[in-house]
C-alpha positions as CSV (number, residue, x, y, z in Angstrom):
1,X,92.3,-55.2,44.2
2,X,89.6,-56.5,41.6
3,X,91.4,-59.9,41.3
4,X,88.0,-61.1,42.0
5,X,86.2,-59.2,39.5
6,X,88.5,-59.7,36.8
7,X,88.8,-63.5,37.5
8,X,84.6,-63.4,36.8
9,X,85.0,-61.0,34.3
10,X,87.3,-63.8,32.3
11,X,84.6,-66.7,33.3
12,X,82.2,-64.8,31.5
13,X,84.1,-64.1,28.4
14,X,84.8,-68.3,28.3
15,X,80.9,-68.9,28.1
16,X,80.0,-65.6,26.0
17,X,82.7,-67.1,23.5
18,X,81.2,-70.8,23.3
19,X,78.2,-68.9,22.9
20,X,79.2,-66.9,20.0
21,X,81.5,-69.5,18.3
22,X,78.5,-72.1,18.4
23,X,76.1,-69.1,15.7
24,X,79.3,-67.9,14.2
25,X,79.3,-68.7,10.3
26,X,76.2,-70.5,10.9
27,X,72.6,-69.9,10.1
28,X,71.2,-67.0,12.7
29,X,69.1,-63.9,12.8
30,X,70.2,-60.5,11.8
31,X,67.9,-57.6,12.5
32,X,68.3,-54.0,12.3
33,X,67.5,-51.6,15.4
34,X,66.0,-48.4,15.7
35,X,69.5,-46.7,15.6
36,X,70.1,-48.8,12.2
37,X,73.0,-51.2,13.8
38,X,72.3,-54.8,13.7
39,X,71.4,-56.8,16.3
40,X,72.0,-60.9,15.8
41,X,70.6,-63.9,17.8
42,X,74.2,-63.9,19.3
43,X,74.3,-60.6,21.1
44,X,71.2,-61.1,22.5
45,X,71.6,-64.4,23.9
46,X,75.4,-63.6,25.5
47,X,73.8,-60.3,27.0
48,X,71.0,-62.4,28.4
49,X,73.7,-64.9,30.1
50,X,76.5,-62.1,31.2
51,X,73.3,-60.6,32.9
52,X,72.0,-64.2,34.8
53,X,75.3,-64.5,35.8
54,X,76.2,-61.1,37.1
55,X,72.7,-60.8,39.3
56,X,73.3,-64.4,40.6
57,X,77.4,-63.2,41.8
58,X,76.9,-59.6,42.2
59,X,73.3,-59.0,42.7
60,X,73.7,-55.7,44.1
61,X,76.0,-54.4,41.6
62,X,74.0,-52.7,38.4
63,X,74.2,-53.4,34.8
64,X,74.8,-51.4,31.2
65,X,74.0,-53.4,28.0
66,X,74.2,-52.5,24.1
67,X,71.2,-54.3,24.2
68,X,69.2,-54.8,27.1
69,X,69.8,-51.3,28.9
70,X,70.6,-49.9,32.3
71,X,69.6,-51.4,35.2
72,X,70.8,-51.1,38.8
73,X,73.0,-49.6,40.9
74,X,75.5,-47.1,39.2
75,X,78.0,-46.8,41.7
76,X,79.3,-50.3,41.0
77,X,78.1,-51.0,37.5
78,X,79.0,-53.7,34.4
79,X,79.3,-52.7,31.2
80,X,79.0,-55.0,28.4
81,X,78.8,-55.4,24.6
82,X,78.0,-59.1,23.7
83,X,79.6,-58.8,20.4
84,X,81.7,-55.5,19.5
85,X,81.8,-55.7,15.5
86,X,78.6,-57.0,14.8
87,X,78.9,-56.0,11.3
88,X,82.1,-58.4,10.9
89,X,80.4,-61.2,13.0
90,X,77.4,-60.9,10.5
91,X,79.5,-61.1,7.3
92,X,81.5,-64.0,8.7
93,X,84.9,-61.7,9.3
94,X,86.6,-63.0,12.6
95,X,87.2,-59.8,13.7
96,X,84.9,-59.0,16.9
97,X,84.9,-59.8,20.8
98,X,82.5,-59.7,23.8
99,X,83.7,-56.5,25.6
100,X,83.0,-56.7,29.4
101,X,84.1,-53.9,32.5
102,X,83.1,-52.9,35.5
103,X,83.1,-49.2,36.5
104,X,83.0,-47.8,40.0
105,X,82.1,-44.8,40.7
106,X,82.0,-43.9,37.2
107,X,85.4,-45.0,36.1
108,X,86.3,-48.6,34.6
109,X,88.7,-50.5,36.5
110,X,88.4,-54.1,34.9
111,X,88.4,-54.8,31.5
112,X,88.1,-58.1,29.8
113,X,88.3,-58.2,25.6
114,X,87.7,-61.8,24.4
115,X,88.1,-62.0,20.6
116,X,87.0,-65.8,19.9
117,X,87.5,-66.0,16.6
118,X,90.8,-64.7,16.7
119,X,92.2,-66.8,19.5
120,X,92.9,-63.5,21.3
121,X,92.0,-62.8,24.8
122,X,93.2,-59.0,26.3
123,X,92.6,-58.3,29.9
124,X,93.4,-56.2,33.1
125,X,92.4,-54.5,36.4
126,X,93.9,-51.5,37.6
127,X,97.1,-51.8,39.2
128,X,97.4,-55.0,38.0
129,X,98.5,-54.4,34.3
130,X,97.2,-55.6,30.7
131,X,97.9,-59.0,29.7
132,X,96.6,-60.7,26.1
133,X,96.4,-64.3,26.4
134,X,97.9,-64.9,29.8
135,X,101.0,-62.7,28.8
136,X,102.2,-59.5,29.7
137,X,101.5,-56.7,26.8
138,X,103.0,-53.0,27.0
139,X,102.5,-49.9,24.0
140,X,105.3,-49.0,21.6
141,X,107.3,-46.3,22.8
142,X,107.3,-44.5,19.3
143,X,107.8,-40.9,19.4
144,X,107.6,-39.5,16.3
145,X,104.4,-39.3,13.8
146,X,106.1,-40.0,11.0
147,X,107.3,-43.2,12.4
148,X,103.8,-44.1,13.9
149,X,101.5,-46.7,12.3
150,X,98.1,-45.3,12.3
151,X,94.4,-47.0,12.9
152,X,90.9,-45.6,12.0
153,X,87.4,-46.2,11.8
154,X,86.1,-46.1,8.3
155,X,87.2,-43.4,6.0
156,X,83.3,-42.5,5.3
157,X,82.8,-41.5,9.1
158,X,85.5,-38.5,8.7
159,X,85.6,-37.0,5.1
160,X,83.0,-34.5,5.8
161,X,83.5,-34.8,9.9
162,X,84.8,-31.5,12.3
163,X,87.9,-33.4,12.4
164,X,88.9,-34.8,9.2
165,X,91.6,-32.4,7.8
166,X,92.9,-33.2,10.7
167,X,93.0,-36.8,10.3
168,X,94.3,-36.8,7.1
169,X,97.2,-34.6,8.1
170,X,98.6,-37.4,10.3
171,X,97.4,-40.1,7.8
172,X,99.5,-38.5,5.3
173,X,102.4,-38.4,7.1
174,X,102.5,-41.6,9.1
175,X,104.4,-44.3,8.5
176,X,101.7,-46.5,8.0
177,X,97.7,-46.4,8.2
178,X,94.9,-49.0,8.0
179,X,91.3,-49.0,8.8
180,X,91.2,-51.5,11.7
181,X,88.3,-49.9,14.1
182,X,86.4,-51.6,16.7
183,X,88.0,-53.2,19.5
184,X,90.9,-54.3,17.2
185,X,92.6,-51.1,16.5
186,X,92.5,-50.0,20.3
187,X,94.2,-53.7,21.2
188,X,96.6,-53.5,18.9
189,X,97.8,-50.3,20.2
190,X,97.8,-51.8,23.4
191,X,100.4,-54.6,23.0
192,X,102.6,-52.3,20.5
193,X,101.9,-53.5,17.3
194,X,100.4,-50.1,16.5
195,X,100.3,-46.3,17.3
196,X,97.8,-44.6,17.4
197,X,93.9,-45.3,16.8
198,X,90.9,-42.6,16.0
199,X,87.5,-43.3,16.2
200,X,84.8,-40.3,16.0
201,X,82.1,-41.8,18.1
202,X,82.0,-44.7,20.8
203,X,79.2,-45.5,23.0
204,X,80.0,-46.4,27.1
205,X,80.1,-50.4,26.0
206,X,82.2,-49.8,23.2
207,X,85.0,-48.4,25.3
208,X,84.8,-48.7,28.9
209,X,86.6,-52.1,28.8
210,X,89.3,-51.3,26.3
211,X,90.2,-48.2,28.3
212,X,91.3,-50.5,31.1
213,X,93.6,-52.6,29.2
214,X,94.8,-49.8,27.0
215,X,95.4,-47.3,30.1
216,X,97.7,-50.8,32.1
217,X,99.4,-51.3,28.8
218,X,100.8,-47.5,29.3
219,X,99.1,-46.5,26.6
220,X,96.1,-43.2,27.0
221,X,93.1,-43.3,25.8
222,X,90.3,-39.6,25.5
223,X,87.8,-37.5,23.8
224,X,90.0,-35.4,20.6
225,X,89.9,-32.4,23.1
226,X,91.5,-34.4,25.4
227,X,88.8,-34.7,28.1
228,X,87.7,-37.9,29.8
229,X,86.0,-40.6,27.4
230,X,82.5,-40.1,27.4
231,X,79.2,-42.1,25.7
232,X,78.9,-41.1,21.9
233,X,82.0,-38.7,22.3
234,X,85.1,-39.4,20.1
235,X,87.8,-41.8,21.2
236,X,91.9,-40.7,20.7
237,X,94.0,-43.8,21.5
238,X,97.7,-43.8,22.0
239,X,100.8,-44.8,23.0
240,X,100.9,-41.9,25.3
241,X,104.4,-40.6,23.7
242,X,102.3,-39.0,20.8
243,X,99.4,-37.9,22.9
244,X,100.2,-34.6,23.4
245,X,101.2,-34.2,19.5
246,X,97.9,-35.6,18.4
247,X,95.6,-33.6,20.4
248,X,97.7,-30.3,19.4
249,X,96.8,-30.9,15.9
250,X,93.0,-32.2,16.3
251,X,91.9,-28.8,18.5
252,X,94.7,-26.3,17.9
253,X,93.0,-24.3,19.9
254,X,93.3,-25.9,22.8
């Protein structure tokens, strides 16, 4: 189920990185929205093709876009984010992808993560597992924090946030830590070369396509109170082993 899907998903991601790689440490625009994130000549035109080419396949199938909105259907709906790490694309750091899903019924069930600049390419459907670059990829099976090599988003986002003494409880005590966020840090997870990742807030197009491939890899991804992701809410990403562990110690309480 989704071959299909996925197969498009992946002919997309080809183009959006041409795309990208033809502005990328080149001369292009950089402006800053009304929410203060920056928007570049790149995003706008791989939006504007991933949407031409989804109405022309899947005409009846809707769209979400970091930049050009909901439209559609949202039964059957795309989610995209031309360029996840806009920031790093911007300052000439290789370290952002094109982020593409497709949800039904609410819940993602392909996910493409194309990382051009890096060479990397991560992928699945569900039921079909998580591959990065044509290759099968599974989470560690770490069970123990102390062991654990630890991801976050930047240390500024936390120091005064709900959750931060909590963060820095397991930052002290893991066996490594480095502040990889974005797509990166979830991939990475993914295909075992890390634990854990925390980020406090993702939108829908930030995360819908990295649950996917995380959630085939064997790996769980939720909110810290360990509800279903949602947009804007926080984003606990694991091997699954330490789940359970790391949700304890964000909301004791719960």
């Amino acid at each position: 189920m989704f071959e299909q899907e996925l197969a498009f998903a992946n002919e997309l991601a080809d183009e959006a990185g041409r795309i990208a790689l033809s502005y990328f440490r080149g001369s292009f625009e950089v402006r800053t929205k009304a929410d203060r994130t920056p928007v570049t000549e790149a995003d706008l035109a791989i939006e504007a093709m991933i949407r031409e080419a989804l109405h022309e396949r899947f005409p009846s199938d809707g769209v979400l876009g970091e930049e050009g909105g909901e439209e559609g259907d949202r039964s059957r709906r795309w989610i995209v984010d031309p360029i996840d790490g806009t920031k790093n694309f911007a300052d000439e750091i290789q370290v952002w992808a094109t982020l593409i899903a497709l949800a039904v019924d609410g819940r993602p069930v392909v996910g493409v993560v194309n990382a051009a600049a890096l060479g990397e390419r991560y992928e699945a459907a569900r039921g079909l597992g998580a591959r990065m670059n044509g290759e099968p990829i599974t989470v560690s099976r770490t069970d123990r924090i102390d062991r654990a090599s630890v991801l976050h988003a930047g240390l500024s986002d936390w120091l005064d946030a709900e959750h931060g003494a909590a963060l820095l409880g397991v930052l002290r005590e893991a066996r490594r830590t480095r502040g990889f966020g974005d797509f990166w840090g979830h991939m990475l997870v993914a295909r075992g070369s890390a634990d854990v990742c925390f980020e406090p807030e993702l939108a829908t197009w930030d995360w819908a396509a990295l649950e996917v491939v995380v959630e085939e890899a064997g790996g769980a991804m939720t909110r810290f109170d360990g509800s279903p992701l949602a947009h804007g809410g926080s984003v606990l990403t694991s091997n699954g082993v330490l789940h359970d562990e790391l949700l304890a110690r964000l909301d004791p309480g719960r």
